[in-house]
N, C-alpha and C positions, 0 to 999 in steps of 0.2 A: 463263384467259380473257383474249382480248383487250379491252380495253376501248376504244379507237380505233376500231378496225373496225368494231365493236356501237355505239357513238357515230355515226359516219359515217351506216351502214345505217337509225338511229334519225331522226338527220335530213331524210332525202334520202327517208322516207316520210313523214315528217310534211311537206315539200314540197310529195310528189304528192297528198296529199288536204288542202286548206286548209279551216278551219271554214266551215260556212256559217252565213249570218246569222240562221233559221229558230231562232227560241223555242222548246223543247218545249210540247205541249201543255196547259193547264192549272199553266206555270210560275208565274207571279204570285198563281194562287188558293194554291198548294200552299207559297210562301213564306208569304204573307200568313197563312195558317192556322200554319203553323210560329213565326211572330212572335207569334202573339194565345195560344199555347201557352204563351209562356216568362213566367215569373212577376214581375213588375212591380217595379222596384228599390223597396229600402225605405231610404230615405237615413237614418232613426234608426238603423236597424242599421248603417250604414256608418260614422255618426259615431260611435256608442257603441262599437263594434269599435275603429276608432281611437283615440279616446279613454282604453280601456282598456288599449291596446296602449304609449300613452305613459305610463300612469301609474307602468308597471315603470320606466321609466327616472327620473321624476320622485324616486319614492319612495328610490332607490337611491342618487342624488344627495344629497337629503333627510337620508340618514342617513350617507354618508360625509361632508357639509360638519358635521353635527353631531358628529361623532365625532370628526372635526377641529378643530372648536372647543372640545371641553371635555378635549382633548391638553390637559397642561401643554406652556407652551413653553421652551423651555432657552434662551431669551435673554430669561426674561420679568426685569423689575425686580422684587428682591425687597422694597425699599421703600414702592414704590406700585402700588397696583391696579389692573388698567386700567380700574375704574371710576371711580376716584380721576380718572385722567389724562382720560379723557371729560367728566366733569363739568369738569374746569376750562378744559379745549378750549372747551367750552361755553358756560361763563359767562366767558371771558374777552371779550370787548365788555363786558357786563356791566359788570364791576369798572372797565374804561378809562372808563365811562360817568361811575362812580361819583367817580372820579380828579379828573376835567374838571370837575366842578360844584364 
């Protein structure tokens, strides 16, 4: 099949007959009734859908950061803990405070 030709043929009638401007009959009642059909957004459901939809990724994170965290780490210091090194993170103003006076 040619397709140029049937291209051509295609536009050169759509030419000879141009839309006219005439509304079918009864077009705005037969939308209007078609609209008041269709059933009314329910924006809870949109957000709970959503909602739901992020919490796979949340949860997923959730548990490879925790899985991650209780890895030993093979540079950890085997002297002190890192609770050890927090707390004194911590309170060092503290102790500087204690120094001064």
């Amino acid at each position: 099949m040619n397709l140029k030709p049937l291209q051509q043929k295609l536009l050169a009638a759509a030419r000879a007959h141009p839309p006219s401007d005439r509304v079918p009959y009864a077009f705005e009642q037969r939308i209007r009734a078609h609209l008041a059909a269709l059933p009314p957004v329910d924006l809870a459901a949109l957000w709970s859908r959503a909602l739901w939809r992020a919490a796979v990724p949340c949860v997923a994170i959730t548990l490879l950061l925790a899985t991650w965290s209780f890895a030993p780490s093979p540079v950890a210091s085997t002297t002190e803990d890192l609770s050890q090194q927090f707390e004194q993170t911590l309170l060092a103003p503290a102790d500087q405070l204690e120094a001064s006076w």
